[in-house]
Each structure stands twice: as structure tokens, then as C-alpha cells.
matplotlib code that plots the C-alpha trace (Angstrom):
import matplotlib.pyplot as plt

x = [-41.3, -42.4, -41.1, -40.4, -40.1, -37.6, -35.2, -37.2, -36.5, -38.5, -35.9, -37.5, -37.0, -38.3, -39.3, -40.4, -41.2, -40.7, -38.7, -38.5, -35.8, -35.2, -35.9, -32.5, -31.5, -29.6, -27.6, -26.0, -22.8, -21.1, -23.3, -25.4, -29.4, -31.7, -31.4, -27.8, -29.7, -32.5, -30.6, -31.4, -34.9, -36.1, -34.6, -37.3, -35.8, -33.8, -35.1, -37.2, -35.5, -36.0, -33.4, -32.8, -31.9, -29.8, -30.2, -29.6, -29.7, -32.5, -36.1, -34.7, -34.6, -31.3, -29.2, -27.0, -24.0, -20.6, -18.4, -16.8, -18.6, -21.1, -22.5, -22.2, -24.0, -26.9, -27.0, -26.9, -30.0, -31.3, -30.9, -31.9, -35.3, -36.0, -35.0, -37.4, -40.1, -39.7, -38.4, -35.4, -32.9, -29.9, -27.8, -26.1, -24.0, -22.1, -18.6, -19.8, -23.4, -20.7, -19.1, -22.6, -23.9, -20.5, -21.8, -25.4, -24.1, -21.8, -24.0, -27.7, -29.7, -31.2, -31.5, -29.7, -29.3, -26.4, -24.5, -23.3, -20.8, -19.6, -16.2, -16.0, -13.7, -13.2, -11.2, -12.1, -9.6, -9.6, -7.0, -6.1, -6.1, -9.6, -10.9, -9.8, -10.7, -14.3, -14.4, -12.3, -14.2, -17.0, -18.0, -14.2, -14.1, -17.2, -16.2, -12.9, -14.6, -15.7, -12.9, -12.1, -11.3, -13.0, -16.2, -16.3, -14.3, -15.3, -18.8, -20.9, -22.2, -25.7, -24.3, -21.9, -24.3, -26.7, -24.6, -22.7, -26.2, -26.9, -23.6, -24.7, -28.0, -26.7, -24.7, -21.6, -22.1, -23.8, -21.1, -18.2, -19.8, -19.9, -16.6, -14.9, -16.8, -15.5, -12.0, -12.3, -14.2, -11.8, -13.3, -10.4, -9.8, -14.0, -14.5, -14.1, -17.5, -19.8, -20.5, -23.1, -22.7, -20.9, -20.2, -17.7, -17.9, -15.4, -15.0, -11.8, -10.6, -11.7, -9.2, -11.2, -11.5, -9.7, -9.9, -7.2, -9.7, -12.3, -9.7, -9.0, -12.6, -12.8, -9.8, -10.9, -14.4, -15.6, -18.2, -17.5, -16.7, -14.9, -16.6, -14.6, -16.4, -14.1, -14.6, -16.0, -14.8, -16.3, -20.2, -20.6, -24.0, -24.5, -22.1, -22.3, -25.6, -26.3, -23.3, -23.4, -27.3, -26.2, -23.5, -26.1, -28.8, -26.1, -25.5, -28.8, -31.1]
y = [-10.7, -14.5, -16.1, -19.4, -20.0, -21.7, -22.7, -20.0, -17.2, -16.0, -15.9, -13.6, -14.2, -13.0, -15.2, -15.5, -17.8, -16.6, -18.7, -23.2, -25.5, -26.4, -23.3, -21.5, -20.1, -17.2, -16.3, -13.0, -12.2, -10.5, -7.2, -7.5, -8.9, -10.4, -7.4, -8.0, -10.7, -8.4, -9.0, -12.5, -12.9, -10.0, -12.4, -13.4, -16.0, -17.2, -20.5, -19.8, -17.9, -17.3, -14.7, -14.6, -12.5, -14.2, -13.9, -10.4, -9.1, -7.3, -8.3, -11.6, -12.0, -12.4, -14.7, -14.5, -16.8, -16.4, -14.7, -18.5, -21.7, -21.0, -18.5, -19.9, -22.8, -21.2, -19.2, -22.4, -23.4, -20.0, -21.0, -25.3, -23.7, -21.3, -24.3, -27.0, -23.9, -23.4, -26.7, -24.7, -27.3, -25.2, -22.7, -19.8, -17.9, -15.2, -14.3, -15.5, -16.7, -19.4, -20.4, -21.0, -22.8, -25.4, -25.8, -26.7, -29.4, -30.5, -30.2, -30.6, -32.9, -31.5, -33.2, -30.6, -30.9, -28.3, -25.7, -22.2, -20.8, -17.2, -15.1, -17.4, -20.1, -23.3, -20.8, -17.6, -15.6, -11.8, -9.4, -8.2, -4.5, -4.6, -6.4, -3.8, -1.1, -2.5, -2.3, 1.3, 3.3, 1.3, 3.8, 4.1, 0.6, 0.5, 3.0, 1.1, -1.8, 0.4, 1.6, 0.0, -3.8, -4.5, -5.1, -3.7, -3.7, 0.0, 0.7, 3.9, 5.9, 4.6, 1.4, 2.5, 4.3, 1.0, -1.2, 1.4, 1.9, -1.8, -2.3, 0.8, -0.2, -3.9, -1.9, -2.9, -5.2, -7.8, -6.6, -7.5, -11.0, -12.0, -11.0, -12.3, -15.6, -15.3, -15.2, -18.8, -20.6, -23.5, -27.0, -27.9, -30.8, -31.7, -30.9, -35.1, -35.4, -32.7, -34.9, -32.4, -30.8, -27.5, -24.3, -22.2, -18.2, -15.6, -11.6, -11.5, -8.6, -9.9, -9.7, -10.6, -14.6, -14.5, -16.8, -19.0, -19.8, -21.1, -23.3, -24.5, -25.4, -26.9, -29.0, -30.6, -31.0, -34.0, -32.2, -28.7, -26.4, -23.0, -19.9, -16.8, -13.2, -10.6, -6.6, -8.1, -8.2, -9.2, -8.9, -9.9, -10.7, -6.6, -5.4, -8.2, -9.8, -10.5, -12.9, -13.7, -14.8, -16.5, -18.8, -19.7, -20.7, -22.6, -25.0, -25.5, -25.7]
z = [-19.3, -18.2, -14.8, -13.4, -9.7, -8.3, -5.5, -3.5, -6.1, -9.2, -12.4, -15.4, -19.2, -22.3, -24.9, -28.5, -31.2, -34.7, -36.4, -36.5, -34.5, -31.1, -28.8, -27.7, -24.6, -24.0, -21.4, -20.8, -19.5, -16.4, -15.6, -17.8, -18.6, -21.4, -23.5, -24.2, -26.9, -28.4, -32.0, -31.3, -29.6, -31.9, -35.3, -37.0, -39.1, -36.3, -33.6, -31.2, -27.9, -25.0, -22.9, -19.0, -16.3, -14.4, -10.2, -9.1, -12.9, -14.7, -13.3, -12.0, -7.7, -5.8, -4.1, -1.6, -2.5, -2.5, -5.7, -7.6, -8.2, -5.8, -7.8, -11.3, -10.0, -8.7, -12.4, -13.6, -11.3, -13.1, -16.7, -16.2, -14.7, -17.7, -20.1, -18.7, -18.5, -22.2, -23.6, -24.8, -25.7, -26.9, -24.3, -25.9, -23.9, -23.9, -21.6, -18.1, -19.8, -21.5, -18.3, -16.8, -20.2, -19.2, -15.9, -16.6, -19.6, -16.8, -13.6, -14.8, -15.6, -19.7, -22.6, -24.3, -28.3, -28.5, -26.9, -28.5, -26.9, -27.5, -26.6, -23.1, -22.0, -20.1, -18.0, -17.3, -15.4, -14.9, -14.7, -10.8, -11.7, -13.2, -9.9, -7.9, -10.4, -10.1, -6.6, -5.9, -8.8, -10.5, -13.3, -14.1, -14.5, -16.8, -18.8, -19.5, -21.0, -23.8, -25.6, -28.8, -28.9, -25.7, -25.3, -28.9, -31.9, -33.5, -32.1, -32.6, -29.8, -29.3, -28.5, -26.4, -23.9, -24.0, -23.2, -20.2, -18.5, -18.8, -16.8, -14.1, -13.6, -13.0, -10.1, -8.6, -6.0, -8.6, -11.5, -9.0, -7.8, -11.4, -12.3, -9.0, -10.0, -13.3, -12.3, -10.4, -13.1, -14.4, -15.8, -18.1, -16.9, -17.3, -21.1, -22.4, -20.3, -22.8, -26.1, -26.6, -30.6, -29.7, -31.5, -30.9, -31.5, -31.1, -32.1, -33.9, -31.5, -28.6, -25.8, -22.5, -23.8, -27.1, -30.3, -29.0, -25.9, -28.5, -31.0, -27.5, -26.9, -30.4, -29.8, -26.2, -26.9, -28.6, -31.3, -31.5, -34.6, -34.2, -36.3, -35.8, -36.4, -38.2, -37.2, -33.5, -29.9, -26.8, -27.9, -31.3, -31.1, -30.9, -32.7, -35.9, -35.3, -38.9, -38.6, -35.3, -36.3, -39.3, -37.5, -35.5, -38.2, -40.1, -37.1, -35.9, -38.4]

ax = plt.figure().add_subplot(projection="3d")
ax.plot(x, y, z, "-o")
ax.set_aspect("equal")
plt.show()
């Protein structure tokens, strides 16, 4: 893992170079870190990548802000350093990553080239029961984002363990933050100021931020396209990377 410093913190990222194009970042979701992309930074005929832990995820430091816009911006922060660090000119993300992707073509100041933005949503609100599920019985909650069409559409076993520790080991304090920050995330009404070449990807099954969210997206931004994944859910870039991987080849290079 590589680090940038930062805003008096130390953000960690994994990078690698196999492929041509401008360098993508990749941005995980709510409770979860860089390996969340290893089908992508491990492509070897896709762009060059690079994949962070956000604050308080994986090997990354802390903060201490406040669950909303207080924390997606200093995610943001997170992702604009890695970018300038790496000349990554592309954010991918994923869920929450997507949220935080919105805010840094809204908020920073990158020469981006495009954004990629996966099962997320100019809004991202969160059901009340799973909010308190979270916070009453954290491992109950975790486990009830992996039955089928959640986070996954039909997933085997393996994947289903990975991607359950990932959650655990993110722990609950962080997990809630992001979802709680989730919930308040809204910049509808700020979409006519990305001109930025967009595209839009969404598991068919996904029912956290569903397709409609993304023909949404392709309808209020000024350049974006809308690629659906069939047999996907939340995480297609896991569960269909060759298409997820594909999508993303197509439109960038």
C-alpha cells in the first residue's frame, strides 16, 4: 500500500499500472476498503488504478467528523489527495464511493476527464429500520445485506464471507458513520453544474440505489450514458467484473 498525507491524516491506496488511459480512481463504499476493487486494480487490460481507503477504513487514519456532509466531504478531501498523488483523472465509485465521487466533481478543484458511477445516487437515503438495526445488533445487520438481491444477486459462498468480514473488520462505529452520512447525502438540485463525461452503472437487482436512480443520473446530467448489468445487485464490480470491467474499457478508452 502507498500513502499521501494530508489535512493532518495519512490516507492509504493501492495502485497499479497495467493497462493504457487516464489513471482511474476507485472508491469504495459504506464499510468497506480498497479491496472491494481487486477485480479492477488486479485487470490487466484495464486503465491504470489506483484504490483507497477512505478515513477510518482499511489502513487509512481517522477523522473525527460528524455522520452527513461533514463526513463525505472530508472522504472527498481523501480521494482529491490520492488523485493529485497519482494523476488519476477518472473517479469510480461505488454506493457511498459514488456519493463522494459527486462531491469531489462538485467541491474540488481536479481536472477530472470522467466520472464512473456505480449502484449510487444523487440521493442516497437509507431505510430507518436498517439504521437502527446497525446500531442495536451490528452482525445482524451485516449479515442482512447478504441475502440474495442485496448486496448480491446469486453469490457463492466464498464471496459471501469476504465481503461479511470486510464489513466486521470495518466495525460498527465507522459502518454506521457512513451509512448515517449516506442517508443525508442529496445534491439533486446541483447535477446541471458536472459537465464532466459520466457513466452510469447499475446491477439489475440492485435494490439499495436501483436502476431508476441511474436513468435519473443519465437524464439530469449533461454527458452521461446509462449501462445496466444483468444477474448484478449492489456490487457488480465483484460479482460481474468481466462486465463491469468491460463497461468501463468501452467508455474510456
Amino acid at each position: 500500500m502507498e500513502t499521501v498525507t494530508h489535512d493532518g491524516r495519512t490516507t492509504a491506496y493501492r495502485e497499479t499500472g497495467f493497462g493504457d488511459g487516464p489513471t482511474v480512481c476507485y472508491v469504495h463504499g459504506a464499510g468497506g476498503d480498497h479491496g472491494v476493487w481487486v477485480e479492477q486494480y488486479g485487470d490487466r487490460e484495464g486503465p491504470p488504478a489506483v484504490a483507497v481507503d477512505l478515513s477510518g477504513h482499511g489502513d487509512s487514519d481517522d477523522v473525527t467528523t460528524e455522520p452527513g456532509m461533514e463526513t463525505i466531504a472530508a472522504y472527498a478531501d481523501d480521494v482529491a489527495a490520492v488523485c493529485e498523488a497519482t494523476d488519476a483523472s477518472v473517479i469510480c465509485g461505488n454506493s457511498m464511493g459514488g456519493a463522494v465521487a459527486l462531491w469531489v466533481a462538485l467541491e474540488g478543484d481536479l481536472d477530472l476527464d470522467a466520472l464512473v458511477l456505480s449502484d449510487t445516487g444523487a440521493k442516497l437515503g437509507v431505510d430507518p429500520g436498517f439504521l437502527e438495526s446497525l446500531a442495536r445488533n451490528f452482525e445482524a445487520a451485516v449479515a442482512s445485506l447478504h441475502v440474495p438481491d442485496t448486496l448480491f444477486h446469486d453469490p457463492d459462498d466464498e464471496l459471501i464471507e469476504v465481503s461479511k468480514a470486510g464489513l466486521l473488520e470495518s466495525g460498527q462505529a465507522v459502518t454506521v458513520r457512513d451509512f448515517e452520512s449516506c442517508d443525508t447525502f442529496d445534491v439533486r438540485d446541483r447535477l446541471d453544474e458536472i459537465d464532466v463525461p459520466t457513466l452510469a452503472l447499475c446491477g439489475e437487482h440492485d435494490p439499495l440505489t436501483p436502476p431508476s436512480f441511474h436513468e435519473y443520473l443519465e437524464a439530469e446530467l449533461s454527458s452521461c450514458e446509462y449501462v445496466e448489468i444483468a444477474d448484478a445487485a449492489h456490487m457488480p464490480m465483484l460479482e460481474k467484473p468481466e462486465v463491469f470491467n468491460e463497461s468501463v474499457r468501452s467508455f474510456l478508452l
